[in-house]
C-alpha positions in Angstrom: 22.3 24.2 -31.9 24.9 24.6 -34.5 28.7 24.0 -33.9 31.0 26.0 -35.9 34.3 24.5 -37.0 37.4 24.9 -35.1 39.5 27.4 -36.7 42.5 24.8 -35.8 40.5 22.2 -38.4 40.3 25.1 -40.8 43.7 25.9 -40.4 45.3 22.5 -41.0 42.3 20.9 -44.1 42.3 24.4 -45.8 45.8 25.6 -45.8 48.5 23.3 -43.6 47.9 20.1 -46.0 47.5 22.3 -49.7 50.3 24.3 -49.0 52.3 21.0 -47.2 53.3 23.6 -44.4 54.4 21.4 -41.2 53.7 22.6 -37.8 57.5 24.1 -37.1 57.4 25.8 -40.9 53.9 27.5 -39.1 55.4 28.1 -36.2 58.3 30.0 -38.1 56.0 31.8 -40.3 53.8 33.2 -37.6 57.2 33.9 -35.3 55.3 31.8 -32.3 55.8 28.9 -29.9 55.9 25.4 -31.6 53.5 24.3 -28.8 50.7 27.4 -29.6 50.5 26.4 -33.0 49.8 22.5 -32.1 47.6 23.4 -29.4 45.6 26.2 -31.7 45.8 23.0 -34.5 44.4 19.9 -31.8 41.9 22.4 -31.4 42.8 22.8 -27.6 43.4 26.4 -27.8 41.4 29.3 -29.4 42.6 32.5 -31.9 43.3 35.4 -29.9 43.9 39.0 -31.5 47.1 39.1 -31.8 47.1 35.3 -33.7 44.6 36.1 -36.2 46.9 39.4 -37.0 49.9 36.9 -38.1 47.6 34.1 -39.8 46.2 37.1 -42.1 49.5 37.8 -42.7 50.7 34.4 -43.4 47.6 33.3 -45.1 46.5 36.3 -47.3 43.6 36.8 -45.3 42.3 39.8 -42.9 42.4 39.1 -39.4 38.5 39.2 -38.7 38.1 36.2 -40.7 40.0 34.6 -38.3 38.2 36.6 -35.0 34.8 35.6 -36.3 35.6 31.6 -35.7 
């Protein structure tokens, strides 16, 4: 059986560390709760609709990138 990533893991090796974003500068960017985005980044917490909306907006993607993880 094959485990996908976490889109939390994605989130913080692909774009977080690259662009040298810190959690609050996230958590401004996607006009959300300090605690989501640490939760959505420990991988404790999963993308809902409305989250992949703003990370497609914050990250130049589209948010069924984000909704297929």
């Amino acid at each position: 059986m094959h485990n996908p990533e976490h889109p939390g893991r994605i989130i913080r090796e692909e774009y977080l560390e690259p662009l040298e974003y810190s959690t609050e500068t996230l958590s401004n960017a996607l006009n959300c709760n300090r605690g989501v985005v640490e939760s959505l980044l420990n991988e404790k917490s999963n993308i809902r609709p409305e989250m992949a909306v703003k990370l497609a907006r914050v990250f130049n993607t589209n948010a069924e990138f984000w909704m297929s993880m």
